[in-house]
C-alpha positions in Angstrom: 30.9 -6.3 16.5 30.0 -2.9 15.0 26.5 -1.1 15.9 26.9 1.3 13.0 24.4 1.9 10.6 25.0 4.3 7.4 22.4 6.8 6.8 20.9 6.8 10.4 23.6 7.0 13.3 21.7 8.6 16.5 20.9 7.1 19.6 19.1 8.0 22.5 19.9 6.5 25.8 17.2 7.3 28.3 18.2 6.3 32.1 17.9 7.8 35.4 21.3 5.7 36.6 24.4 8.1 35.8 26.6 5.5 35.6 24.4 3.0 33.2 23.9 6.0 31.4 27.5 6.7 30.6 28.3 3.3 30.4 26.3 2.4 27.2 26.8 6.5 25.6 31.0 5.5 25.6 29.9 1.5 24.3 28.1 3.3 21.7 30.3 5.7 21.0 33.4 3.9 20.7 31.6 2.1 17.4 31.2 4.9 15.7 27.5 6.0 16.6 26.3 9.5 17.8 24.7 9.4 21.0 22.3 11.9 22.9 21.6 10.9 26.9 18.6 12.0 29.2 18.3 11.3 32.3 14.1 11.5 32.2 11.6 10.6 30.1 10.5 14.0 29.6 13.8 15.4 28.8 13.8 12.8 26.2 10.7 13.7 24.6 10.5 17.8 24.7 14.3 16.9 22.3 13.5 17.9 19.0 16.0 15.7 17.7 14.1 12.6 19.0 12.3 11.8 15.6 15.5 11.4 13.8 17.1 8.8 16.3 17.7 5.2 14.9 17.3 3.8 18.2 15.8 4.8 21.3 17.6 2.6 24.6 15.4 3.7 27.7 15.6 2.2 31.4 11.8 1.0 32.4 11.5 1.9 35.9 12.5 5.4 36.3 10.7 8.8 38.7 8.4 10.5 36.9 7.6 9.3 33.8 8.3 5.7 33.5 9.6 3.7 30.5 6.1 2.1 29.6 4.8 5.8 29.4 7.7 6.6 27.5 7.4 4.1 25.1 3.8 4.7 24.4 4.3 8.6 24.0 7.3 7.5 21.3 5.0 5.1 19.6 2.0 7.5 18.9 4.2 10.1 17.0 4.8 9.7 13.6 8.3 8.4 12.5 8.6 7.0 15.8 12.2 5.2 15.9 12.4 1.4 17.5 12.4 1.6 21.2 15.1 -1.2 22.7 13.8 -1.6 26.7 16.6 -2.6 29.4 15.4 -2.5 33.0 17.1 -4.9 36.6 13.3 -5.3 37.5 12.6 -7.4 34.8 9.6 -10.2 34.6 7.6 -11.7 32.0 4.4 -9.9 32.5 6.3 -6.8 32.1 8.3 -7.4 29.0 5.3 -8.8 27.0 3.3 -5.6 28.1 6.1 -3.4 26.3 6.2 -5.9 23.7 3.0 -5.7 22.4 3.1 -1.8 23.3 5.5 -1.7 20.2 8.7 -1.8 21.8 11.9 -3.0 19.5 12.8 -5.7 22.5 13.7 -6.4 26.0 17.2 -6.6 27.5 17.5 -7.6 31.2 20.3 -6.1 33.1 23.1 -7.2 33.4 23.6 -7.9 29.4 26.4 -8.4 27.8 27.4 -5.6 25.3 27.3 -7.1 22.1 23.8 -8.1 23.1 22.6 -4.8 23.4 24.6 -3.8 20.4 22.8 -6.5 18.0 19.7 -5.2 19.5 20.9 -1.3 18.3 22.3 -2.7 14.5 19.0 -4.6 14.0 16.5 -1.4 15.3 19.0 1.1 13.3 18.7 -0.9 10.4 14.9 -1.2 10.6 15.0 2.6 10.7 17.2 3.2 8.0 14.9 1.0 6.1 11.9 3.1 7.1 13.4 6.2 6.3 14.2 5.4 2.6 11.0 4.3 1.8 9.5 7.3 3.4 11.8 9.3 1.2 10.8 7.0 -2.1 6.9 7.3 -1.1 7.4 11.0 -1.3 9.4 10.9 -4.4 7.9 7.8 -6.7 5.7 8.5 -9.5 3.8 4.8 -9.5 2.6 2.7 -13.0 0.3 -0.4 -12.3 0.1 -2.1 -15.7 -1.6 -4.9 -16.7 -5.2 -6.8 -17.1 -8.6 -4.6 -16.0 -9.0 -5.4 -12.1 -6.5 -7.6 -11.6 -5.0 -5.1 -8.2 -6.8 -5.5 -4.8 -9.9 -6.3 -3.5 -12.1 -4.4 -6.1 -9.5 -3.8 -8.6 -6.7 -1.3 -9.5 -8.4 1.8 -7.6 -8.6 -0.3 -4.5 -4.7 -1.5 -4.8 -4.0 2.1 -5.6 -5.9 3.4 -2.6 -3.9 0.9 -0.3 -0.3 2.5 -1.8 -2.0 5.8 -0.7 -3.2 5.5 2.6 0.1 3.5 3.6 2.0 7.1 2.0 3.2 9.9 3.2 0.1 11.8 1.5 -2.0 9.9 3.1 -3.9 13.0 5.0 -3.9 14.7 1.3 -6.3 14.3 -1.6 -6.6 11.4 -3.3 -8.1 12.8 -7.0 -9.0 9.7 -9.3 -9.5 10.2 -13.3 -10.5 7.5 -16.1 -8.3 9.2 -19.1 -10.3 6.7 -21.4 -13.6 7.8 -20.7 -13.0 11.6 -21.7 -12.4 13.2 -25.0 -8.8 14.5 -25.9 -10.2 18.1 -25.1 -12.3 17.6 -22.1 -9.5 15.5 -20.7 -7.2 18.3 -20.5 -9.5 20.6 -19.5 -10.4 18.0 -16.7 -6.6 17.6 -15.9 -5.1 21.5 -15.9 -8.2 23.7 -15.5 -8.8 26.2 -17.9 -9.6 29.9 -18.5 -12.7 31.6 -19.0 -13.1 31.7 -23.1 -10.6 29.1 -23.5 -12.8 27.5 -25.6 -16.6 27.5 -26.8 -18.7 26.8 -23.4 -16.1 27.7 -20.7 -18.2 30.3 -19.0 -16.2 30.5 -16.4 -12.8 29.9 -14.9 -12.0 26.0 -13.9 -9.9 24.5 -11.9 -7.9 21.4 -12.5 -7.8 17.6 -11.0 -4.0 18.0 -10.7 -4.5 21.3 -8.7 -7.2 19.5 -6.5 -4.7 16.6 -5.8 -1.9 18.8 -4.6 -0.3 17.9 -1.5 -1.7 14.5 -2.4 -2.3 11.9 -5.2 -3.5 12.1 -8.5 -4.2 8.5 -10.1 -5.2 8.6 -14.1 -6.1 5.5 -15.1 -5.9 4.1 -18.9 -2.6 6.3 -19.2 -2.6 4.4 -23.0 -5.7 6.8 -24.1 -3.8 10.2 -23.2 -2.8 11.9 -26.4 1.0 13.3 -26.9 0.1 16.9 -26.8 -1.2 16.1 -22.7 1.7 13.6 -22.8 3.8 16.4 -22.7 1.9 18.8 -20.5 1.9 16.0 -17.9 5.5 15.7 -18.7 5.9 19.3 -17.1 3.8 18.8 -14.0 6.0 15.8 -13.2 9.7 17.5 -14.1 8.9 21.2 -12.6 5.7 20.9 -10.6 4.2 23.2 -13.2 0.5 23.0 -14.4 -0.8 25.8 -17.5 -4.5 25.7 -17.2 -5.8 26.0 -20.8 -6.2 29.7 -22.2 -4.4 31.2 -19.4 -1.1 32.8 -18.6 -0.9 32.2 -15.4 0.7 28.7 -14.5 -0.1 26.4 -11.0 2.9 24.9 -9.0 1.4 21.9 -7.7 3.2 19.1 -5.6 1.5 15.9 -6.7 2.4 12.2 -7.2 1.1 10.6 -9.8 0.2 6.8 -9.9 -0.6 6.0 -13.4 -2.7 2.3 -14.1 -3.2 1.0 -18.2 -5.0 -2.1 -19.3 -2.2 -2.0 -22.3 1.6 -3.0 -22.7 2.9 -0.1 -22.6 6.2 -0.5 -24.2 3.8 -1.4 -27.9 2.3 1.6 -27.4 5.8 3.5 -27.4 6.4 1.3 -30.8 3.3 2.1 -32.0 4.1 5.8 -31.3 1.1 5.9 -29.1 2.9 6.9 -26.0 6.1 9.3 -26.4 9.5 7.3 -25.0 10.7 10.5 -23.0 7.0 10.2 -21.1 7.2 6.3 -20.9 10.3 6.0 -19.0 9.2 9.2 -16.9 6.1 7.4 -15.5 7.8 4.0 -15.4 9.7 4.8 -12.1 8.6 1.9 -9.7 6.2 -0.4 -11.7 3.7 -2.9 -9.5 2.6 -5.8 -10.5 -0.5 -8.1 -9.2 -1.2 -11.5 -11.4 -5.0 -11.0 -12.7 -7.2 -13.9 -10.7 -7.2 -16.5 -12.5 -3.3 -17.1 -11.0 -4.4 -16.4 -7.6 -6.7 -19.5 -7.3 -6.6 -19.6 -3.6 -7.6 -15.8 -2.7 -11.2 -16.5 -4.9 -12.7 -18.3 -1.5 -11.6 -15.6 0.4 -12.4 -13.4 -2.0 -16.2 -15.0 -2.4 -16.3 -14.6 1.5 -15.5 -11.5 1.4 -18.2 -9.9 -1.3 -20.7 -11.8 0.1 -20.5 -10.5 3.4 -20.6 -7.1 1.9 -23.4 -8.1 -0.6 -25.5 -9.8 2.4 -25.6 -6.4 4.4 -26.1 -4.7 1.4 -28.9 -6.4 0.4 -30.1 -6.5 4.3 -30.4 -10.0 5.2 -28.0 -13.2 6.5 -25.4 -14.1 4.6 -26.5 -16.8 2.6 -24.2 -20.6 2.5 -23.1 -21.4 -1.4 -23.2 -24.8 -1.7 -20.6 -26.9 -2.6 -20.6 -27.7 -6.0 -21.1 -23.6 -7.4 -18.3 -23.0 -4.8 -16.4 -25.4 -6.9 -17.1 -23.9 -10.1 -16.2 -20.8 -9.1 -12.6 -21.4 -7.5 -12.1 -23.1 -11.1 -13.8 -20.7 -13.0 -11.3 -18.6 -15.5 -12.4 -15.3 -14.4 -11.9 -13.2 -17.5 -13.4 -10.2 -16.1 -11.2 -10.1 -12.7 -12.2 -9.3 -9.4 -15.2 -7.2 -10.7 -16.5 -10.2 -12.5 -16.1 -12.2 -9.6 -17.8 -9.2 -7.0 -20.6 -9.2 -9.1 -21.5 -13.2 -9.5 -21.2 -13.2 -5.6 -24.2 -9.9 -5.9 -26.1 -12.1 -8.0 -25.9 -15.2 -5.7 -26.9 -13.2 -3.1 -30.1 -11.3 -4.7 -31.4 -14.6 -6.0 -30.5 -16.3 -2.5 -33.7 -18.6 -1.2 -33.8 -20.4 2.5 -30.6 -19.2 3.3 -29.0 -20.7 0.4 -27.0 -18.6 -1.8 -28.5 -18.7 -5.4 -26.8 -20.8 -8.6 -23.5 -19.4 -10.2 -23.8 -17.7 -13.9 -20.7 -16.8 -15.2 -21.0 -13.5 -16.9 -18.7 -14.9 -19.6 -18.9 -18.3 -21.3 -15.4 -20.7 -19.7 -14.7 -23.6 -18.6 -12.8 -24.4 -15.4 -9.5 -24.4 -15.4 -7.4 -28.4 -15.7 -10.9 -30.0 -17.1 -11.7 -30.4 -20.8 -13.3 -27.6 -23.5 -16.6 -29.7 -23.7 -19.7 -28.4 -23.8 -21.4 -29.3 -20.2 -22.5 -26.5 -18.3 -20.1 -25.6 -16.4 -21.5 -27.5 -12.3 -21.0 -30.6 -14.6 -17.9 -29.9 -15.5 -16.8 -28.6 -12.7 -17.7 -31.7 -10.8 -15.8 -33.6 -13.7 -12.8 -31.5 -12.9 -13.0 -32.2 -9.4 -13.4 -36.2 -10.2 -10.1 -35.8 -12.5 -8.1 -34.5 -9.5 -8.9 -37.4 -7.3 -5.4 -39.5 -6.5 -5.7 -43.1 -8.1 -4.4 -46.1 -7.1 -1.1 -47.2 -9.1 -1.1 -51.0 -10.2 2.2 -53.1 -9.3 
């Protein structure tokens, strides 16, 4: 069995025992890995090579600093590599301690070799697997296409929030700017900054979103409004890291990824010569898509549980019960206005609330439940009709 991994081949062996120690450094060495030994727990961590490991293989009781210590001094750096725990003093109390510390696994001695070995393939793997999308987080420019809302728990902003905070920007701006609500001129003025006199009413010198949201993440939403002239300017920032702040002559390097979001197909729009090819296929790097509600039936209850808890304190009182026949209009409900529609039916419920009871459901736009007919009873009736539709019935022989 081979323990070699491409892309990440260092491990550290931590392990007061001289002999243990050399034992596993030649196992691992003989299959092709490279292999750094300690003999303490603090020699392993003042290594500045520790970070890259792809495994870390450390005894548990050792003087000093012991191998519970060590593993939680591992696991609270960042890029901390998998941490495989072999110890003769084994119990059960003590391996689930280091497993829910965060440790890779457990290994009793004696073990066999290739037991210890899957151990190292599987953590080495993880790691590898770690590392890349590290590297892509860094390096992706993101597009989220598709229906208003249809990403997270409040919509695309949310979802796009969530990519950032899980990123490695996640300690640097996060800059957020509607394209479709600005004119083509104030929207590159908002994007690049601009000179004093650029144009009439810039008093004064101004700097740029993309300039605010370096070292971090810049998300433009409604991409499909930008004009080509910006199309191309963005173009710029994205290939060089460049930004020209209108009216001046003296250019920005920023260091920015951009996560782009568009209530359009974006591929018509290129058709339509709306959206330039060489900038389409530029910001269409890793492209993430989330079905709009109406497909994700079964998160609405969660969802309605979830706004009205935040409504309820809101609004400062208990969270109200929904009956059941609203609650069943709404799980069916069509949802053409997404999550937002949703959030704000469950804000209503709650403001009209009376007795503890959550108030009756108005759907902000006329539908009917999904499965029932296209009649005109309001829509409890019908919702109640749908639910009588669903009911199993008995099959005549």
């Amino acid at each position: 069995m081979s323990g070699r991994t491409d892309g990440v081949q260092l491990i550290v062996v931590v392990d007061d025992d001289e002999v243990t120690r050399h034992s596993i450094g030649q196992m691992l060495r003989l299959r092709g890995w490279t292999v750094e030994a300690f003999s303490s727990a603090e020699a392993a961590l003042s290594w500045p090579g520790l970070a890259d490991a792809a495994c870390v293989i450390t005894d548990v009781k050792m003087p000093g600093m012991d191998g519970e210590e060590f593993l939680a001094e591992v696991r609270a750096r960042p890029g901390a590599p998998p941490v495989v725990m072999i110890t003769g003093h084994g119990d059960i109390a003590m391996a689930v301690r280091c497993l829910k510390a965060g440790a890779f696994d457990f290994v009793e001695k004696p073990f066999d070799d290739d037991v210890l070995l899957a151990y190292v393939a599987k953590a080495g793997e993880q790691s590898r697997l770690v590392h890349e999308a590290s590297d892509l987080r860094r390096k992706l420019t993101l597009f989220s296409p598709g229906e208003d809302g249809r990403f997270g728990m409040v919509g695309r902003s949310r979802a796009m929030q969530d990519v950032y905070a899980q990123s490695g920007r996640a300690r640097g701006p996060f800059v957020h700017v509607n394209a479709g609500a600005l004119p083509e001129t104030m929207l590159e003025s908002e994007l690049f900054g601009h000179a004093r006199g650029a144009f009439t009413g810039a008093v004064g010198e101004r700097e740029g979103k993309l300039v605010t949201a370096s070292g971090g993440t810049q998300l433009l939403d409604e991409i499909e409004t930008i004009s080509p002239r910006a199309q191309v300017q963005l173009l710029r920032v994205l290939d060089d890291g460049i930004v020209a702040p209108l009216g001046s002559d003296r250019p920005r390097k920023v260091d920015i990824r951009l996560v782009c979001a568009s209530n359009a197909e974006l591929s018509e729009e290129v058709r339509r010569g709306t959206i330039r090819e060489d900038f389409y296929h530029r910001i269409m790097v890793l492209s993430i898509l989330v079905p709009p509600l109406r497909e994700r039936a079964e998160d609405v209850a969660l969802l309605i549980s979830h706004f009205l808890r935040l409504a309820a304190d809101r609004n400062g009182i208990p969270v109200p019960a929904i009956p059941e026949e609203p609650l069943v209009a709404m799980i069916h409900h069509h949802w053409p206005g997404n999550v937002r529609e949703l959030k704000n039916a469950v804000e209503r419920m709650v403001i009209t609330s009376r007795a503890g009871v959550a108030g009756g459901f108005s759907p902000t736009f006329a539908s009917t439940p999904r499965g029932c007919c296209r009649c005109r009873h309001p829509l409890g009736a019908c919702a109640t009709k749908w639910r009588r539709s669903r009911r199993p019935r008995s099959r005549r022989r």
